[in-house]
Each structure stands twice: as C-alpha cells, then as structure tokens.
N, C-alpha and C positions, 0 to 999 in steps of 0.2 A: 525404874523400869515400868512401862505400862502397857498391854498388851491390848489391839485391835481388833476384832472380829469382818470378817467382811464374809455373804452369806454362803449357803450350802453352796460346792461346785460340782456336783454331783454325785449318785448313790454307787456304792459298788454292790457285788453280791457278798455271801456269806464266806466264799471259797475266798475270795478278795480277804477277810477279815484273821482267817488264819494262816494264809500266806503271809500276813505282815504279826503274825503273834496277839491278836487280838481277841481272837478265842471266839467261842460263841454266845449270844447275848441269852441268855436263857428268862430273864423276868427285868423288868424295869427297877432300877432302885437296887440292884443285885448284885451289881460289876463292881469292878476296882472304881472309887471317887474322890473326887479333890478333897471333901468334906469328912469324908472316914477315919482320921489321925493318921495317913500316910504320908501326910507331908514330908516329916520328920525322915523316913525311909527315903522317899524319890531324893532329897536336899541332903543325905548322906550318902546315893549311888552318884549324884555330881557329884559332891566334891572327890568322888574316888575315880571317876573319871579324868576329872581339872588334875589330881595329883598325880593320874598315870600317863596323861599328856603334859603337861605341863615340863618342859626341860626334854623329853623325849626324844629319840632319835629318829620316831615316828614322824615327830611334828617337826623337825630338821627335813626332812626328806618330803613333806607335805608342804614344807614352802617354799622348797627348792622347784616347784613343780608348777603345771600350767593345770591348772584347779579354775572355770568358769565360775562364776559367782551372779552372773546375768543372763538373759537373752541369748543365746547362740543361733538364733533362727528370726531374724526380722521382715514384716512386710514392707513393701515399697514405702519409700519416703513420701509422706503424707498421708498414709493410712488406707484401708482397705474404704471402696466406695459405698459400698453397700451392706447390707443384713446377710446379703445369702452370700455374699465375698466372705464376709469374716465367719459363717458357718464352715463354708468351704474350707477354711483356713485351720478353724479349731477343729476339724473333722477331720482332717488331714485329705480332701477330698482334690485331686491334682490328676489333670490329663496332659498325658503327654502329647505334642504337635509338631516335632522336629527331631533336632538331632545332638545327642551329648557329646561334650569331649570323650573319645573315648581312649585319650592315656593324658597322664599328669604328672608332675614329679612324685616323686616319693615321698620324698621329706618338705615341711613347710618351715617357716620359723618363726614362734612369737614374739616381737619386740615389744616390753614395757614401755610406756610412755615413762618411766621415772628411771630408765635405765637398765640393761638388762634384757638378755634374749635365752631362746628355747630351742631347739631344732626337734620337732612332733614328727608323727607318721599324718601323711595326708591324704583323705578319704578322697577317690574319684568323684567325676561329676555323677554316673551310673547310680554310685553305690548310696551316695549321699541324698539323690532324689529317691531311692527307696525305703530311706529314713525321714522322706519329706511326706512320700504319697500313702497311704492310705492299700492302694491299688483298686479300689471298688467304689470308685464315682458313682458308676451307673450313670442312671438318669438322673440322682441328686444334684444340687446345686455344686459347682467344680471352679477351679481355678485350672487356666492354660496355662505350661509351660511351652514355650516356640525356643528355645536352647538355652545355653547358661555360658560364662565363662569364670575362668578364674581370679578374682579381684583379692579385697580387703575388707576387712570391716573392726569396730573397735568392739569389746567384749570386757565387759567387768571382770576382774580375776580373784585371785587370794591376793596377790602381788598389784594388785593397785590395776587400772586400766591398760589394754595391750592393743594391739594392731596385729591382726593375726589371718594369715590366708581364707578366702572364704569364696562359696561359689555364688555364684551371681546368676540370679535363674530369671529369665525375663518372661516375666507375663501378659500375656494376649490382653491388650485395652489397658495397661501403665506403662510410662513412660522412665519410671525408677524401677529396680530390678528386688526381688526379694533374695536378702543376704541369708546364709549359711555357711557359721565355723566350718573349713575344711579340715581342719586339723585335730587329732584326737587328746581328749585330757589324757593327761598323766596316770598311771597306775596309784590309785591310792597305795599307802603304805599298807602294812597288820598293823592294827589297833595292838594297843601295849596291855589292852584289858578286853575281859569277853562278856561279851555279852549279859544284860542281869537277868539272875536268877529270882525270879518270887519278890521283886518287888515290882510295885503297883506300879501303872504308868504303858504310853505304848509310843512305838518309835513312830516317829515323823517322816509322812509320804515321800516330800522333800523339800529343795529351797527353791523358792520362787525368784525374789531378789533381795541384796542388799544396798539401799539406796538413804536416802536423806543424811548424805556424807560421811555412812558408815554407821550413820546411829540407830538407822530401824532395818531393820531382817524381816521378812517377809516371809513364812512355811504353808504349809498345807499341811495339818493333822486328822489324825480319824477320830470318829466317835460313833458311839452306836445310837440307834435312832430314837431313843427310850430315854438317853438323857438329855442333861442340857446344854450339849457343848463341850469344846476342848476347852481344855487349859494349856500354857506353856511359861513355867517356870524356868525363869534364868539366873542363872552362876554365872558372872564374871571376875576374871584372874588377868593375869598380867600376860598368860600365857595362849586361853583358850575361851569361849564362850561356849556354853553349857546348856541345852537346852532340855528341860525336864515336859512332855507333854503327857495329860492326863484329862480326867472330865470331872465335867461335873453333874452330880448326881440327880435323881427327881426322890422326892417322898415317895410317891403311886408304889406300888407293887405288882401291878395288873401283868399281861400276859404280854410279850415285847417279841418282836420278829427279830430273825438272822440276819439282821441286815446294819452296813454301816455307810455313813455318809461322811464326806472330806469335806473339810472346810479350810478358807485361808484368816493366816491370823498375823498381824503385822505388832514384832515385839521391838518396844524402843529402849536405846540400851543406852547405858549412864553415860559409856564413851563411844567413838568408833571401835568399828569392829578391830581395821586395820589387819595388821599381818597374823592377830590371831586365829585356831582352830576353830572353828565354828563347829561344834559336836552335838550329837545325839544323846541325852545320857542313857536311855536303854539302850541301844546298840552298841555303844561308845564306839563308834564311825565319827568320821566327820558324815552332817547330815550332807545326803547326793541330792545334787542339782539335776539329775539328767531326766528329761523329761519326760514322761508316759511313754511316747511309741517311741525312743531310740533305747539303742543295748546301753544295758546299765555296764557302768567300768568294773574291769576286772583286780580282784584283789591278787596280791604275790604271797 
C-alpha cells in the first residue's frame, strides 16, 4: 500500500474543524500524531471496524444499493475552455438563460454495465440545477445555462460502472452539454459499530475517486496547519477497506491558529477495491462521496 499526497485544496475555518471532530488546534506538536505510539490504537479501531463489517447485514444492504464511487456532475466533452470557465465551475458560479423541464418522471433506473438494475427517486431538472448553481454569480466569472434535458451518463459505482439518468444542461458557447446524475444514491445502511471514542485519528472529508482499476482511492483529509500533513492507513479484508486517517506531527511547540486545511491523498491498494466497503475507521461509515455543495445522504 502506498499513499500520494497532492497539494493543499483549501483552508477551512475553525467551526469547519469541530463539526467534523477535530477539535481545536491549541500549540503545534500538541495534537493527536502518527509518530506518538498511536499506531497500535488507530490499527486496532480498524480491525474492529473490518470485523463489525465484514459479513454484515449492513454491508448486504450497501451493495445491494446505488452508492457513486465517481464524478456525478461532468463538464462538457472536452473540457472547460478557459481559467475563468473552470473557476466558474469549481465556484459553482451558473446563470440561468432559458427555461427548465418543469416535470419528469419520478423514478429513474440504474443499469450495471455487468448486469443488474435499480429503480432511484429522480431529482428534477429545477431542483438539480440548484445543487449545480451556487445562486451568486454576480459579476464574477459564470457559466450559462440556456436549458437542459433529460439524457444518460455513465457513473463509477460500488457495483462496478452504471448508465444512469442524468440531466443534460447545455451551456452558452459548448457544443457538448454538462451531465448531472439525476438519480439519488441509495440511503446508507446504520453502521454495525459507532463511532470511536478516544482514539487518535480524524474522519475523512470524503472520496474523491476510485480509479487505476480499482487499485488507487482517491480522499481528501483534514489537518491542522501546525503540522505536517495527513496520513491514511489502510486495512484490507476480504470484506471491506479500511481507512485509518491521521497526521503527522512537527517538533516546534510554538503558538498554532484554529485553523485546518484539506488535502487530497491517493492510497494504492494491494488489490481492487471491487464489491468491497470502502470505510472510515473513525466514523466507521462507509467514507461519502457526495460533494461539498449537495445534501449529504440520509442515514435510516
């Protein structure tokens, strides 16, 4: 297993750091670190993870289910043209110029490329571009939308590659239309274990991708600004992959701000992922895909 760093993706604030349990960073060299003997602890909350997934009725029901694992929101085929296109894009920064479907079916279906379908609840075109836009272009740099329709598009899953309803938003000066999953993921199950207690380690933002045929994962973890970097240890079982994320530490002692920054980190794993859980081990979740500005899925 060998794990990538690619650089800072941005700072959050300090409220940011305890809404995901990261606490507040009070002195540099201070916090929970890879280097401190915790090892041992983070590498026994997986394997109590891997054993309480593993065979579970959770992980039955998580891959009986339409769980994204990729991209659910692509720009036009061939890529955005410019600097201030792809701000507009990462900004979420979208004007509307026309007119949306304003009814669709209800239900969509997603078919496996390996066999195998799904019947989801399917988001309108309305509701879908206001998980797209932002709503405050202003006078910054904007993408036009002039209407959309209802298409296809293919989506990395748990269950291997799918073909799944998606709205088709055409944009003002491209000729290819920017795709959007219409169809909502599956309710995760309840986790068969809760949450850790007191030990070291913090949960991962979320999953970016898993690509290179299953064998590298793709996350974004936090750290605080004082040290040097995430970590992300992994457990792999027959059943699940396990992702341990923590940091690493500086010597200094000096005075450290409330502040944490995300980074992405690409872990490469012994085998494909395949039809395994891809989990958190402090959460013990599967780690969510769903990206900053849409609602995160709801647990039963």
């Amino acid at each position: 297993m060998h794990v990538r760093a690619s650089p800072s993706v941005g700072l959050l604030a300090a409220l940011a750091m305890a809404v995901v349990g990261l606490g507040a960073v009070s002195g540099c060299g201070s916090g929970e670190r890879a280097e401190d003997g915790d090892a041992e602890a983070r590498a026994q909350r997986a394997r109590q993870v891997a054993a309480a997934w593993d065979g579970s009725e959770a992980a039955t029901t998580w891959r009986a289910g339409y769980h994204p694992m990729g991209d659910v929101i692509r720009p036009p085929r061939g890529g955005l043209r410019s600097t201030a296109d792809e701000r507009a894009f990462r900004d979420h920064s979208f004007v509307l110029e026309g007119k949306l479907p304003a009814t669709s079916p209800k239900k969509g279906r997603v078919a496996w490329v390996k066999g195998g379908s799904l019947d989801r609840p399917l988001v309108g075109a309305e509701e879908a571009y206001k998980t797209l836009s932002s709503g405050r272009a202003g006078g910054q740099p904007h993408l036009t939308v002039t209407g959309a329709e209802l298409g296809e598009m293919s989506v990395a899953t748990s269950r291997g590659p799918a073909v799944v309803p998606a709205w088709l938003f055409h944009l003002k000066g491209y000729d290819s239309p920017l795709e959007q999953a219409a169809v909502l993921p599956s309710e995760l199950p309840r986790p068969p274990i809760r949450r850790a207690d007191g030990v070291p380690g913090y949960p991962l933002q979320r999953l970016v991708e898993v690509s290179g045929g299953g064998r590298s994962v793709t996350v974004v973890a936090l750290h605080g600004v004082c040290d040097d970097g995430p970590v992300v240890d992994v457990l792999e079982t027959g059943g699940s992959v396990v992702l341990s994320a923590s940091v690493k530490g500086r010597e200094d002692t000096g005075y450290c701000t409330k502040q944490a920054t995300s980074q992405r980190l690409t872990v490469e794993l012994d085998r494909p992922v395949g039809d395994r859980v891809l989990l958190d081990a402090h959460t013990g979740r599967p780690v969510p895909h769903t990206p900053p500005h849409r609602p995160s899925p709801s647990w039963r």
